[in-house]
C-alpha positions as CSV (number, residue, x, y, z in Angstrom):
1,X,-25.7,10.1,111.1
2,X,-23.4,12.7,109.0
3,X,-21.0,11.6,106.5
4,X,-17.6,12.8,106.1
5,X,-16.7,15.1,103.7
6,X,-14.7,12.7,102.0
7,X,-17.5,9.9,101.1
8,X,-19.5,13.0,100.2
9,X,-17.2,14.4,97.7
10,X,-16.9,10.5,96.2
11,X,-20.8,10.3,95.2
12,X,-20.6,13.8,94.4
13,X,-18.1,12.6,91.6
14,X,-20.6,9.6,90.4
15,X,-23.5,11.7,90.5
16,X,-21.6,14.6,88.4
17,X,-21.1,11.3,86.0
18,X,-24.2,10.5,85.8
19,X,-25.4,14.6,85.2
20,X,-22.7,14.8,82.4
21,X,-24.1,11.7,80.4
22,X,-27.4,10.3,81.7
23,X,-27.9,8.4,78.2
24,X,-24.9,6.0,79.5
25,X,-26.2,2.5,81.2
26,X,-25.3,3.7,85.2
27,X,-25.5,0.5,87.2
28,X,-24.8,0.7,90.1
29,X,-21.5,-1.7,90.5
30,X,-20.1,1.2,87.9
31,X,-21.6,3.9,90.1
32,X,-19.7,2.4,93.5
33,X,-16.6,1.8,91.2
34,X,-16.6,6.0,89.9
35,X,-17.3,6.5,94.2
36,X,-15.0,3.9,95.5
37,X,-16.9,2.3,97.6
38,X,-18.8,-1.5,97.4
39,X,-22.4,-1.2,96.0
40,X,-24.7,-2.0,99.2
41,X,-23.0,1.5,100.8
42,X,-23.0,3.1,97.6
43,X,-26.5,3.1,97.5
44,X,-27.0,3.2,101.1
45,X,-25.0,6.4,101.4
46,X,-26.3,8.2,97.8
47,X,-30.3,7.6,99.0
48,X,-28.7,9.0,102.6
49,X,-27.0,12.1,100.7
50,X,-29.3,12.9,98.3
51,X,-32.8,11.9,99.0
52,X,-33.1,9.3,96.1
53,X,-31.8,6.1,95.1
54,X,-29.3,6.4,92.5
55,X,-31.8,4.5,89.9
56,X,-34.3,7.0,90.8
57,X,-32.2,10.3,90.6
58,X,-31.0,8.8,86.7
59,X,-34.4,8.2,85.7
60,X,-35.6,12.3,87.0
61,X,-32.4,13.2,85.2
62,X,-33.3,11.3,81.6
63,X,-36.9,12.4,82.0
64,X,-36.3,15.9,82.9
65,X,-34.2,15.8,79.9
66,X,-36.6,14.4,77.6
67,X,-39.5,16.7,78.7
68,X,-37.1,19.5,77.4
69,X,-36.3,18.0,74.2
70,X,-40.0,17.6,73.4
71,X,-41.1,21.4,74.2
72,X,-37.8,22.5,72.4
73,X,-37.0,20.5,69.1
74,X,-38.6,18.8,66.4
75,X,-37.1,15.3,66.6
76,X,-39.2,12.3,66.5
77,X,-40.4,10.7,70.0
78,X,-38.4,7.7,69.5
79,X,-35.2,10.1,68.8
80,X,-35.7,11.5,72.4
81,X,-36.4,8.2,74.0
82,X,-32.9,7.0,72.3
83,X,-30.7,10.3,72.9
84,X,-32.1,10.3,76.4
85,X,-31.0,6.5,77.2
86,X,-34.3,4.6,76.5
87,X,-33.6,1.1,74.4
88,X,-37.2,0.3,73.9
89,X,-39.7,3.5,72.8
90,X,-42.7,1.6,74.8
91,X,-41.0,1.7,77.8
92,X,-40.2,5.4,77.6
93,X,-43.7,6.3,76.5
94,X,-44.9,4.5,80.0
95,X,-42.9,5.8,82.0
96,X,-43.3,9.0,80.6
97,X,-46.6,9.9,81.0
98,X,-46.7,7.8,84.6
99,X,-44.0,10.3,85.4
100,X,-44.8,13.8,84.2
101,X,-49.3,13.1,83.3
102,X,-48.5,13.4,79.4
103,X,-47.5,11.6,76.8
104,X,-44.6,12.5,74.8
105,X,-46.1,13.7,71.7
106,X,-48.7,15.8,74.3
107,X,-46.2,17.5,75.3
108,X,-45.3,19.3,72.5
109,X,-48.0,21.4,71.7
110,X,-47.3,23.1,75.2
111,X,-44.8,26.4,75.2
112,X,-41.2,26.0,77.4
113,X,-41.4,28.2,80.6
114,X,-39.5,31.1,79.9
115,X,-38.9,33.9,82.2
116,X,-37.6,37.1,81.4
117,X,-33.9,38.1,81.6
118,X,-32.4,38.1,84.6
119,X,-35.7,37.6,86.8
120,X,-34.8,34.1,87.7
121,X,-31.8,31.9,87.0
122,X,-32.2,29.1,84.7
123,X,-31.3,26.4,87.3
124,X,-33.9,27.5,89.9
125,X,-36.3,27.2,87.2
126,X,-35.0,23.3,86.0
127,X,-35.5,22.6,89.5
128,X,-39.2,23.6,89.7
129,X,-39.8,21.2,86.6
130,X,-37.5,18.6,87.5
131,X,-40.0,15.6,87.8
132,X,-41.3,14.5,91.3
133,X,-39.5,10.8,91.9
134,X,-40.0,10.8,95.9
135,X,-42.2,7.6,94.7
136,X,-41.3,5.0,92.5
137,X,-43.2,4.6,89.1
138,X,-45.2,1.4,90.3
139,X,-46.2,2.8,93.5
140,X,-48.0,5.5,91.7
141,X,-49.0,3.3,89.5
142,X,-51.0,1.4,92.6
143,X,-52.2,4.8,94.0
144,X,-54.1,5.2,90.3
145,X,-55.5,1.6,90.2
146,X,-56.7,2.4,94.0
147,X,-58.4,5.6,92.9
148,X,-55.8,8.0,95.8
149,X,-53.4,10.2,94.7
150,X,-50.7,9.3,97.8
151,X,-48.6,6.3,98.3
152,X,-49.2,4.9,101.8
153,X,-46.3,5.9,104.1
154,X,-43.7,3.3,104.3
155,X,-40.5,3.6,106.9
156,X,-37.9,3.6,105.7
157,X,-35.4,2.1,108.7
């Protein structure tokens, strides 16, 4: 099933919203309100157009986001986790290092990725470290307690 042009260009708009300022709270009754459309589809259509529920696709966003902050500045951990939309510095932490193997504080002692000028562009290479949310936190959560490294396929009707 395609979708029109129209409905496309709608959760373009609330996922440019949620791009501009992924610290903001982005239920998703605000998200179908920014699209136009009533939640259920909203959802329906965004994990249709994009690959990832809208919950999902915020959380890569904010973490992707943090991971940079920690390799680039020197502001505190719990300065991140409130900059980047986190209320509570535990939960950040958690998901955190379930998302991207390290903890926040880890992550600083590594060096940012840099490529030299003009060998590739700078959004190609946000994409590459743009965290892998195909899974949701708990399920790879259960793949760790089980001992594999791969959720067991679900379909997805």
């Amino acid at each position: 099933m395609t979708q029109s042009p129209a409905l496309l260009r709608r959760l373009l708009r609330a996922k440019d919203r949620m791009d501009q300022a992924p610290h903001e709270a982005w239920p998703v009754r605000r998200l179908a309100a920014v699209s136009a459309t009533s939640e259920a589809y909203f959802a329906r259509q965004f994990r249709l157009a994009f690959g990832l529920p809208p919950h999902r696709y915020l959380l890569s966003r904010r973490i992707e986001r943090a991971v940079a902050l920690c390799r680039d500045t020197d502001l505190p951990v719990t300065e991140i986790a409130y900059q980047t939309g986190w209320s509570s510095l535990g939960t950040f932490g958690r998901v955190f290092r379930d998302i991207t193997g390290q903890c926040p504080g880890d992550l600083r002692g590594t060096a940012p990725a840099q490529a030299s000028p003009g060998s590739t562009p700078e959004c190609i290479l946000r994409a590459a470290r743009r965290p892998d949310l195909t899974t949701s936190v708990s399920e790879k959560r259960q793949c760790e307690g089980a001992g594999t490294t791969e959720p067991q396929p679900t379909e997805v009707p």
